[in-house]
Structures are given as C-alpha cells and as structure tokens.
C-alpha positions, 0 to 999 in steps of 0.5 A: 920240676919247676915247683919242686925247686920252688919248694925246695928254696921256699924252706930253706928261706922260711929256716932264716931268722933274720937278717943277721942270721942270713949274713952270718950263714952267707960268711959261712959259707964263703968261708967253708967253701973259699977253696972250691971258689979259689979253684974254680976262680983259677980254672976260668983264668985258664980258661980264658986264656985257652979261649975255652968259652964252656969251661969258663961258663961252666966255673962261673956256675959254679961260683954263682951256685956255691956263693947264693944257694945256703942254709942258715948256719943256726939250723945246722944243729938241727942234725943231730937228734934230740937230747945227744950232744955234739961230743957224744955224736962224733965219739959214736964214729971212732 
C-alpha cells in the first residue's frame, strides 16, 4: 500500500517540467479549488467555535490535501486522445 502511494506521487512529480510549471499548477489549483477551500476555512471556524476538535482536523485535511496533492496543469491535455481538438471533444457531449 505504502509503495503504491509512493509510485503514485513519484508520477505525478516526474509529469512536472520545471520549476515554472510546478508553481503555475500550484495557482491552478488554489484557484479551481478556492471554494472547497473557503468552505472548509468556514467549517473550522465553527468548529472551534463548538470546540468540536474532529471536525476541525477533519477540514484542516482537507485543506492540506487540496493545497499539496496536484498535477502539472500542462499535462491536462494529455486527456484527449490524439489529433482531436478540444473544440471537437466538447461538441461530441451536446
């Protein structure tokens, strides 16, 4: 189990370009993600206002899980199969 994780984040590191490319993708997804972050930002407030100590560790998680586990925002087009464009994938679903 321990070495599948390992593998599993070992890929997704090896999928980064470079340093520029691991701080865009870090913005990303601060980005796509701000209202889970939000959320879970208001649910330990109350939380801590109820002193409800399981809640609160439970959104910290969380936060620390949407903010360090990432992929490379380049590699997103990976996706879609070769030679279809983007345009061409989304008319296939209406």
């Amino acid at each position: 189990m321990v070495y599948d994780i390992y593998n599993v984040y070992k890929t997704k590191v090896e999928a980064f370009q470079d340093f520029g490319d691991v701080y865009m993708s870090f913005i990303f997804n601060l980005l796509s993600n701000s209202l889970q972050i939000k959320i879970s930002s208001e649910a330990m407030v109350t939380a801590v206002a109820k002193r409800d100590t399981i809640t609160l560790v439970r959104n910290i998680a969380k936060i620390c899980r949407i903010v360090l586990d990432f992929d490379s925002y380049q590699n997103a087009g990976m996706a879609l199969p070769n030679g279809s464009s983007t345009m061409a994938q989304i008319n296939e679903y209406f």
